[in-house]
N, C-alpha and C positions, 0 to 999 in steps of 0.2 A: 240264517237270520235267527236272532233270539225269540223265543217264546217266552211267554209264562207260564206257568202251570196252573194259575188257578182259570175258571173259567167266566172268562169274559162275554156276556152276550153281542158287542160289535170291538171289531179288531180296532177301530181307531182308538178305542176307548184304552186299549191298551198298551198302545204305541205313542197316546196321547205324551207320558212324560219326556219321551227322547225329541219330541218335536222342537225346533228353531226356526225361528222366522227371520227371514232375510231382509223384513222391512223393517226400516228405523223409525220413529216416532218423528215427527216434526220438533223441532225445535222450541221452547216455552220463548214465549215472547213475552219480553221484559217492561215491567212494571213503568209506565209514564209518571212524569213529575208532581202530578195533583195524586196520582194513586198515594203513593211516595208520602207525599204530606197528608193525605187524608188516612190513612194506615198510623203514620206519625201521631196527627191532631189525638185520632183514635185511643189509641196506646197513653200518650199523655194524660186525657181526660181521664182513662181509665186509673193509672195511677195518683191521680191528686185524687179522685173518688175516698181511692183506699185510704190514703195518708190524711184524708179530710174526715173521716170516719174514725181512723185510730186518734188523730187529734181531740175529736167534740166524745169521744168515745168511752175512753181511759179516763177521764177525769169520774165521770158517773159510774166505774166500775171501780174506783177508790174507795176502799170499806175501812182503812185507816184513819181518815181524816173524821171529825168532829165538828159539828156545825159551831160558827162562835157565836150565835144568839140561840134561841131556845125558839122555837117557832109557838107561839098560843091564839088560842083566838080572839079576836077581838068581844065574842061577847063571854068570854071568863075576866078579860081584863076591866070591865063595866059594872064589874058587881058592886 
């Protein structure tokens, strides 16, 4: 039987990595139909967020455009 050399205080600890376990997991059980679509809804909402953001977004980060009136106030305009 293989050893290590270095020094282990309990021997399973060092045996630990050749370990296999002859039991299998169960099986995942598969997602139901409202999971399915509320995962979906999910996901959707998520992306029109995004794309509803880069829409209202980008316009206000346009530092090219030029206002075409001049914004004043009304009480400079009363003089």
């Amino acid at each position: 039987m293989f050893r290590r050399r270095e020094s282990v205080p309990f021997s399973f600890v060092a045996e630990a990595d050749r370990f296999r376990s002859n039991v299998t997991p169960p099986p995942r059980r598969r997602a139901s139909r409202s999971q399915l679509a509320a995962r979906s809804l999910v996901g959707l909402t998520m992306v029109a967020g995004f794309a509803g953001s880069l829409l209202f977004g980008l316009p206000a980060l346009d530092t090219e455009r030029t206002p075409s009136h001049s914004q004043t106030s009304e009480a400079s305009q009363h003089r």
